[in-house]
N, C-alpha and C positions, 0 to 999 in steps of 0.2 A: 601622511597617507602611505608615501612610500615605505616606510617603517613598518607601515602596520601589515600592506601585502607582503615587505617581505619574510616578515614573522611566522604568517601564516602559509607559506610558501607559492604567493602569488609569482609569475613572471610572464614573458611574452610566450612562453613555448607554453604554458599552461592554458592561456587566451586561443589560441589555436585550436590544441582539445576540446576544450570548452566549447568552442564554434564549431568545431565537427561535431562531438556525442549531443548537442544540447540545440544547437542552431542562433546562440545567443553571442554578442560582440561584446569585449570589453568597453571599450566608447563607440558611441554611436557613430557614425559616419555616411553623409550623402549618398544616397544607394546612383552605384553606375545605371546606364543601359541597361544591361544587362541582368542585376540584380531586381531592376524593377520588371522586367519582361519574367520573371522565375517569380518571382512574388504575385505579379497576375496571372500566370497559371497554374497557381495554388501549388509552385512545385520548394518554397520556401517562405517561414511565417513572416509577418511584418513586424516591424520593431515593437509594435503596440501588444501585440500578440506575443512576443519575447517577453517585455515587460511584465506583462499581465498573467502569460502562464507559467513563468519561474519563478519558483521560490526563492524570494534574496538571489536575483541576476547575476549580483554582482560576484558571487562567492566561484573560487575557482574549483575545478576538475576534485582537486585534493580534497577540498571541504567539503563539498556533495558528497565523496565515498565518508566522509569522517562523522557526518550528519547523519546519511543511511545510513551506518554500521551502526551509534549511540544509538540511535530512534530503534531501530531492527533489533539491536542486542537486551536495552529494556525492555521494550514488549515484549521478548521474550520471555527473560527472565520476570518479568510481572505474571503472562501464563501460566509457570511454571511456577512460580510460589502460590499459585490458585490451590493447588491441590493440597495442602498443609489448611488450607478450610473447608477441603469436601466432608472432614466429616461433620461439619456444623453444620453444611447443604443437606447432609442425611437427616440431620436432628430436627431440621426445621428451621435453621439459619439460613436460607439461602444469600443471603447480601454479599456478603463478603468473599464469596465462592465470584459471583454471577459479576460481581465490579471488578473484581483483581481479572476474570480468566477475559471479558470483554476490554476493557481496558487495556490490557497487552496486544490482543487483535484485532483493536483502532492502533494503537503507535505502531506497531509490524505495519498495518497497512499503510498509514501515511508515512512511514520510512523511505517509500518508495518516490513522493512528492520531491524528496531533496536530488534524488536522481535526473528524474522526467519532469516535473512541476507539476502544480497543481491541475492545470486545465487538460492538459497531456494524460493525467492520471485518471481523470474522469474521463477522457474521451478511449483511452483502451478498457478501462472500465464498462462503456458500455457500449462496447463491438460487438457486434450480432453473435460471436463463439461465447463471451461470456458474460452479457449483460445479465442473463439469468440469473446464473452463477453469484455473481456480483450481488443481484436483487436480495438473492433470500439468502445470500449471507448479510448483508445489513440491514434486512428485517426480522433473523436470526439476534444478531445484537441485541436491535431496538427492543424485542421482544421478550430478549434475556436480562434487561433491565428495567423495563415494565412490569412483569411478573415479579419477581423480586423485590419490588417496595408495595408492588399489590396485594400480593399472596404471601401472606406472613407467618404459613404452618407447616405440616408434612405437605398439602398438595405443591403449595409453590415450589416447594423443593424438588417435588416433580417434575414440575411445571418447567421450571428453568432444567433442570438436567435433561427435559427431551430436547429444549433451547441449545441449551451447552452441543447436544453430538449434532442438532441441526447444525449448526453453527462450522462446528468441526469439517462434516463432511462437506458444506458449500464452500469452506475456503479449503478445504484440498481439491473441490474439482476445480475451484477457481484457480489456483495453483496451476495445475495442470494444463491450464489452456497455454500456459505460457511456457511450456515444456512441446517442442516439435513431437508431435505424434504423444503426446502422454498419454492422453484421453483413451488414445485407438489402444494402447499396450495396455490402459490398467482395464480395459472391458474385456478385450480376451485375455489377458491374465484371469479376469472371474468368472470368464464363462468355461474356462481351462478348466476353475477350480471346482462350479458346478458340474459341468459335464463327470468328473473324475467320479 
């Protein structure tokens, strides 16, 4: 086992990080006083809640950024070779458009789980600035991949392309919530733009 952490660049100073950015302990260990008085005033999670809302607990600081970046860097690049089928989306093929360009923006977003974890990811998920946000971009998806094995002519291609830019601009506003002030600077940026 030690072999295997130190391959992967496991060590004590990384168990550290870990337990700052994550809130999670290498080995469990008997919570002091102290820790139990912070755990009752919901001011740190319980081991179960570690457990339960990390992806693979165990993996250290290094592995979560090396996890996010693969997961981040395919969806992307899944995205991004969507558009080498939009002209099948024009023709009346929407499938192949509608699964490559959704498909990349499920792995982008659960990219994020190998950072924060899973439970952590739903619950800023659905914080009052962007649950919205959140909502109808993943019924954007659901909807862009419904259509799509439903509607199998010009309309579905329609169909899914008003899906695709819904799609687009929920996850840039959803973006945005996680940018200090984004929101406030891209509204006056367009009402900059209108006004002009």
């Amino acid at each position: 086992m030690a072999a295997i952490r130190g391959f992967f660049g496991g060590s004590d100073e990384e168990d550290v990080t870990r337990e700052r950015y994550f809130g999670m302990r290498g080995s469990p260990e008997p919570p002091t006083l102290l820790q139990r008085a912070r755990t009752a005033a919901g001011m740190e999670p319980t081991q179960s809640e570690q457990l339960v809302g990390g992806l693979c607990p165990s993996l250290t600081f290094k592995q979560r950024l090396y996890g996010f970046a693969a997961c981040f860097i395919l969806g992307v690049t899944i995205s991004v070779t969507s558009i080498f089928s939009f002209s099948r989306l024009l023709h009346g093929d929407p499938v192949p458009f509608a699964i490559k360009y959704t498909l990349g923006n499920v792995l982008s977003l659960l990219s994020m789980c190998f950072l924060v974890g899973p439970k952590r990811q739903l619950r800023n998920m659905t914080a009052s600035t962007r649950w919205v946000a959140a909502l109808i971009y993943l019924a954007a998806m659901v909807l862009t991949l419904v259509t799509c094995f439903v509607f199998k002519d010009r309309t579905g291609g329609l169909i899914v392309l008003i899906c695709i830019v819904v799609q687009f601009f929920a996850m840039g506003w959803y973006a945005l919530s996680y940018i200090p002030y984004g929101r406030k600077i891209l509204k006056s940026c367009l009402r900059s733009a209108v006004d002009v």
